[in-house]
N, C-alpha and C positions, 0 to 999 in steps of 0.2 A: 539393429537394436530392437527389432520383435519382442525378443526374448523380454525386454525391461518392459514392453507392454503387455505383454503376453503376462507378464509377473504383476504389475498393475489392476489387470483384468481378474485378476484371482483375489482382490482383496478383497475382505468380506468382513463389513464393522461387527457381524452379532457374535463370529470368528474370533475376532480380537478382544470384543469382551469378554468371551468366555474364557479365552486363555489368559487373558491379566485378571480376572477376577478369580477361579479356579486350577488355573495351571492346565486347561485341556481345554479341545476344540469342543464347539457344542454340536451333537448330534441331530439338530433340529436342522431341516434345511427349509421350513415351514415360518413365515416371516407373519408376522400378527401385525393388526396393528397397536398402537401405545394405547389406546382405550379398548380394544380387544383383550390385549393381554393384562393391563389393572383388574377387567373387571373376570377374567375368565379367573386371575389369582385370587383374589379378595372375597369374592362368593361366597365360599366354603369357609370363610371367619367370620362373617357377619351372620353366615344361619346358625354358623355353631353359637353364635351369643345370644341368635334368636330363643335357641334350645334354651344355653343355659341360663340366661337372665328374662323368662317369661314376665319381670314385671316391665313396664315401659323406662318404667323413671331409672333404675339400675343398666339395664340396656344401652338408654343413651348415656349413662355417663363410663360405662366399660366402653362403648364407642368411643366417646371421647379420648380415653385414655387410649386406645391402638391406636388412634388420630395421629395423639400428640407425640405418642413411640415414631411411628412410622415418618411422621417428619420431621423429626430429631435423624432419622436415618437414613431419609432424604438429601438434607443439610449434608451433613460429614459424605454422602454419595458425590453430592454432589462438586463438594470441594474436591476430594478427590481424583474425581475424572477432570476438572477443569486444571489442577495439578498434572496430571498424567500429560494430559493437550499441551499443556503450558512445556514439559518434557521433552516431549517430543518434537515440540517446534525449536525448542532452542538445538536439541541435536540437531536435527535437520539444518539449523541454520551455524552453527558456529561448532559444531566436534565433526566436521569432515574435511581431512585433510588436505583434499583437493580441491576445496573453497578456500581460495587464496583469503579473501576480504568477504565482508559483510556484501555488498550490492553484488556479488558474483552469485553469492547462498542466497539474496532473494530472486535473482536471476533466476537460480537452478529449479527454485519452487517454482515461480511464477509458469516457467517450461513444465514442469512435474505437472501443475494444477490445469492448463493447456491441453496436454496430451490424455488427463484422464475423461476430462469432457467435450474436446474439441471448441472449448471456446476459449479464447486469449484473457488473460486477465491482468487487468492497468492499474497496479497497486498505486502511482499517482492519481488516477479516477478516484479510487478506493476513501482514499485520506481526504481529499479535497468532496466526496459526498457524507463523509462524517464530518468535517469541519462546518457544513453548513444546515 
């Protein structure tokens, strides 16, 4: 079974966002980090406001307003991909025909999640450190 590790080892998250978000692989093989890449994007809209609202008081309220855009777009992003996850787990857990029952398909994860990091994972641990 290499090969389903071997297939494992090729999974690449910024991969998979590219192609559910666009429909294609991203060409970047270059990984930023999440405050690298805000602030390498955002730069260039906060001078252009610098430019065009040279008063302060205008300024910070066009700031304001891309604030409140960009987390309205946050929001709906963010439902989204917890929908996607939300997708994805239930396939993985109940559309494979080969998981007879439910505790076979968290079986199959709990193996899956196992083999991608070499560390065993005790989903009773799991529940009984969120219950307390």
């Amino acid at each position: 079974m290499d090969y389903i590790n071997d297939a494992l080892a090729r999974v690449n998250l910024y991969q998979i966002c590219s192609f559910l978000l666009s429909g294609v692989e991203c060409g970047e093989d270059e990984v930023f980090s999440y405050a690298d890449t805000l602030k390498k994007d955002s730069d260039p809209i906060y001078r252009r406001l610098d430019v065009l609202c040279p008063d302060a008081t205008e300024r910070d309220r066009a700031s304001a307003d891309l604030s409140q855009a960009l987390a309205a777009y946050e929001s709906v992003y963010m439902e989204l991909g917890m929908k996607a996850g939300a997708r994805l787990i239930h396939q993985l857990l109940f559309k494979d025909d080969r998981l007879p029952d439910k505790k076979t398909a968290i079986q199959e994860i709990r193996d899956l999640l196992a083999g991608m990091d070499g560390n065993s994972v005790d989903l009773k641990q799991s529940r009984a450190d969120r219950r307390s």
